[in-house]
ROVO-309282 format. One record per residue (C-alpha): residue number from 1; residue in one letter; z negated, y negated, x negated. Coordinates in Angstrom, 1 decimal, always signed. Each point is the difference from the previous one (the first is absolute). Example, Ala and Ser with C-alpha at 12.3 -4.5 7.8 and 13.67 -1.06 7.14 Angstrom:
<pts>
n=1&res=A&w=-7.8&v=+4.5&u=-12.3
n=2&res=S&w=+0.7&v=-3.4&u=-1.4
</pts>
This chain:
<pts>
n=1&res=X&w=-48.2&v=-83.3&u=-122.4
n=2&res=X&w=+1.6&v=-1.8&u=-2.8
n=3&res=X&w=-0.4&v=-3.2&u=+1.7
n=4&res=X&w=-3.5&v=+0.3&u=+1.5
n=5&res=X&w=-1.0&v=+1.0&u=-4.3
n=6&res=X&w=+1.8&v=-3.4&u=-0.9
n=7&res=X&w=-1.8&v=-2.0&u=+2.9
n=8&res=X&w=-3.1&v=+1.1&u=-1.4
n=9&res=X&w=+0.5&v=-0.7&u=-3.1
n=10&res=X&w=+0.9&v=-3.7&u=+1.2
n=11&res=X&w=-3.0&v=-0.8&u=+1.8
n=12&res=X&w=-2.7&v=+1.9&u=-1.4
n=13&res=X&w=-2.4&v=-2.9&u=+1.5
n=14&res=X&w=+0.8&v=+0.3&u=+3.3
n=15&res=X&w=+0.0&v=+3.7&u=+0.4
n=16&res=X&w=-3.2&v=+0.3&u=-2.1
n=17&res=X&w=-1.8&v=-2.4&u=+2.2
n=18&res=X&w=+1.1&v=+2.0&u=+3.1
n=19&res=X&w=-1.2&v=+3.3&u=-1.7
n=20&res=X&w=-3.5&v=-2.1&u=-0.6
n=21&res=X&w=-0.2&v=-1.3&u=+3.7
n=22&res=X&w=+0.8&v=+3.9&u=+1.2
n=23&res=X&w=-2.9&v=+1.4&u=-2.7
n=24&res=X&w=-2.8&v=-2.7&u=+1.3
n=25&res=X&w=+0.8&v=+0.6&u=+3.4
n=26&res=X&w=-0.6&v=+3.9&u=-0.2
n=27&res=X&w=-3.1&v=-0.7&u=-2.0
n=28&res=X&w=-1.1&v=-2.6&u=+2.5
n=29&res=X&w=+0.5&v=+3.0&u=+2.5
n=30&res=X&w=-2.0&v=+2.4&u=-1.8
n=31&res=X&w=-3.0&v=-2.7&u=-1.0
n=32&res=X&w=-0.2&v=-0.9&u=+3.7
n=33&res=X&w=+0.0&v=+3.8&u=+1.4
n=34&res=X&w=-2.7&v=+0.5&u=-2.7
n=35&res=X&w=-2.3&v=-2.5&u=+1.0
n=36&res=X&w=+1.0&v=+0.8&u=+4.2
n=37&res=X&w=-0.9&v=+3.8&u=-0.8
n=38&res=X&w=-3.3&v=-1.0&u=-2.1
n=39&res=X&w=-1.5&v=-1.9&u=+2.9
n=40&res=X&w=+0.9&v=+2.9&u=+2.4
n=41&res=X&w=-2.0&v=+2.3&u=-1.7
n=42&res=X&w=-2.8&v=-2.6&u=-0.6
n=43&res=X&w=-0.6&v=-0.7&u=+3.5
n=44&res=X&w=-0.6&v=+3.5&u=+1.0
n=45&res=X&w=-2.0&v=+0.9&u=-3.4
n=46&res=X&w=-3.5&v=-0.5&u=+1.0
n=47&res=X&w=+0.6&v=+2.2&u=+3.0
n=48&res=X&w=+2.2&v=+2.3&u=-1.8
n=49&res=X&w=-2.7&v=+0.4&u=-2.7
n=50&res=X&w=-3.1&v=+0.2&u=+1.8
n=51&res=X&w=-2.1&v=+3.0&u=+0.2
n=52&res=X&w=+0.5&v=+0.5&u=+3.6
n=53&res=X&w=+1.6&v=+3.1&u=+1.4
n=54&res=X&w=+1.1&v=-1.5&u=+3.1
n=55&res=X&w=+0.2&v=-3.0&u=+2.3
n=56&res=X&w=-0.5&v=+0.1&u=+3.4
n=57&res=X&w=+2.3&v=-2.1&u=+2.0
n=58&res=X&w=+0.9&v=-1.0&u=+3.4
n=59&res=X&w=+2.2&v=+2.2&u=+2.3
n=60&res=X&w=+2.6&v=-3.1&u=+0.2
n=61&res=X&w=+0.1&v=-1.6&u=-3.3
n=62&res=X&w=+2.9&v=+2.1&u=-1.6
n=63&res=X&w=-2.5&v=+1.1&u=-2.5
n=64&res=X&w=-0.7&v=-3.5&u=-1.4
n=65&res=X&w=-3.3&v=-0.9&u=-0.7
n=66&res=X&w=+1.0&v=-4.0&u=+0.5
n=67&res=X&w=+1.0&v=+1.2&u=+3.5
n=68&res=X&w=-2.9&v=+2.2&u=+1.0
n=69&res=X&w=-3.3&v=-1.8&u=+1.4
n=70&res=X&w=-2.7&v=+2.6&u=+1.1
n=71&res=X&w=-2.5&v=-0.7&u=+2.1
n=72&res=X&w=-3.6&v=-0.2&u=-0.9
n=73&res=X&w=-0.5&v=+3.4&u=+2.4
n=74&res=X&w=+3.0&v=+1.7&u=-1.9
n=75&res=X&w=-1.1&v=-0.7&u=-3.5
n=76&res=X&w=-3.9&v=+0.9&u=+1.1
n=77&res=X&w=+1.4&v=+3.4&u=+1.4
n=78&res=X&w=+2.1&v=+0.5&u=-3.3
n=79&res=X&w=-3.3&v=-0.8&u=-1.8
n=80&res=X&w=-1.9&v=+3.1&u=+1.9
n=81&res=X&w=+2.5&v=+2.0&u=-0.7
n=82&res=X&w=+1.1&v=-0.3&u=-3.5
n=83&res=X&w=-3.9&v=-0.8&u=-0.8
n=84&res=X&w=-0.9&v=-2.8&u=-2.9
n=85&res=X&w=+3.1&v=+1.0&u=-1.8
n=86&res=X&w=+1.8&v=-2.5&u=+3.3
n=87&res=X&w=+0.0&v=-4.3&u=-0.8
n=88&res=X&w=+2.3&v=-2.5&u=+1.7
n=89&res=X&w=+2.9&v=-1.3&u=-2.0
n=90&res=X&w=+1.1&v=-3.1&u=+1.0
n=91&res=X&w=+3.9&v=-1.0&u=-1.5
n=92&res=X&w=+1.0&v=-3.8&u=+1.0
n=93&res=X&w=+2.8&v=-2.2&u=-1.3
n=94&res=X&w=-2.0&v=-3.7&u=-0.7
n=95&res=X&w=+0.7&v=-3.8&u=-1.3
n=96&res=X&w=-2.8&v=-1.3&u=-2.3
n=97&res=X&w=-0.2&v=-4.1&u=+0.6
n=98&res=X&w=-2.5&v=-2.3&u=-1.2
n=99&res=X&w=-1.4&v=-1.8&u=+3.4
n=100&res=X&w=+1.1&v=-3.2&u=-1.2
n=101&res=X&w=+3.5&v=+0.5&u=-0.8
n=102&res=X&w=+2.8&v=-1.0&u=+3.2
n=103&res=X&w=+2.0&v=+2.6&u=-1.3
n=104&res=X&w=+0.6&v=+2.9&u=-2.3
n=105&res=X&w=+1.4&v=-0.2&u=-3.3
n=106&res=X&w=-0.1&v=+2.0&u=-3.4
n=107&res=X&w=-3.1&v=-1.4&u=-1.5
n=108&res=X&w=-2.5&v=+0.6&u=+3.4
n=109&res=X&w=-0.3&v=+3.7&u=-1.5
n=110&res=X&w=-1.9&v=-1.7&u=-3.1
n=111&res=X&w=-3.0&v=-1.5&u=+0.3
n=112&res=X&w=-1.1&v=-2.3&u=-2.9
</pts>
C-alpha cells in the first residue's frame, strides 16, 4: 500500500489523466444511452399518445402496425362494425429526396 501511496504521489499527471479518460468515457455512456432511449420513446409517441383505444392489426404481423397491411375489404368490414369512430392508419418508414439530387445527403431534407 505504501508503495502504490508513493507512486501516486509521483505521477499525479499520469494517474489523473487516466481517472479523466475513465470519467468521460462513463459520461459518454450515459449521454449516448440518453439520446438512444429519447428516440425510442419518440418514435412510438404519436401512436402512444393518440386518442385511439385500439389498433387493429393483421393476424401475422406480431402486433406491429409497420407489419400489418389490411385489405381494403378488412378495413371496410372494421369500419361497419366499429361505425365512424373506425379510419385507416397508415405507418411507413420513408426517404424524402429532391428529384434532382443523384443521391441522398444531409441537406435534401431542407429545402431553401
Amino acid at each position: 500500500m505504501f508503495l502504490a501511496l508513493k507512486e501516486l504521489k509521483h505521477a499525479k499527471l499520469k494517474f489523473s489523466l487516466v481517472v479523466l479518460i475513465m470519467v468521460l468515457i462513463a459520461w459518454l455512456v450515459l449521454f449516448v444511452t440518453g439520446l438512444a432511449n429519447g428516440l425510442a420513446s419518440d418514435n412510438g409517441s404519436a401512436i402512444e399518445s393518440s386518442k385511439a383505444t385500439g389498433f387493429l392489426v393483421e393476424k401475422d404481423s406480431d402486433n406491429r402496425l409497420t407489419r400489418s397491411s389490411l385489405s381494403e375489404e378488412k378495413v371496410q368490414r372494421a369500419e361497419e362494425k366499429f361505425g365512424k369512430n373506425a379510419t385507416a392508419l397508415g405507418v411507413q418508414m420513408t426517404t424524402v429526396t429532391k428529384p434532382s439530387a443523384a443521391k441522398k445527403n444531409r441537406r435534401d431534407f431542407f429545402w431553401y
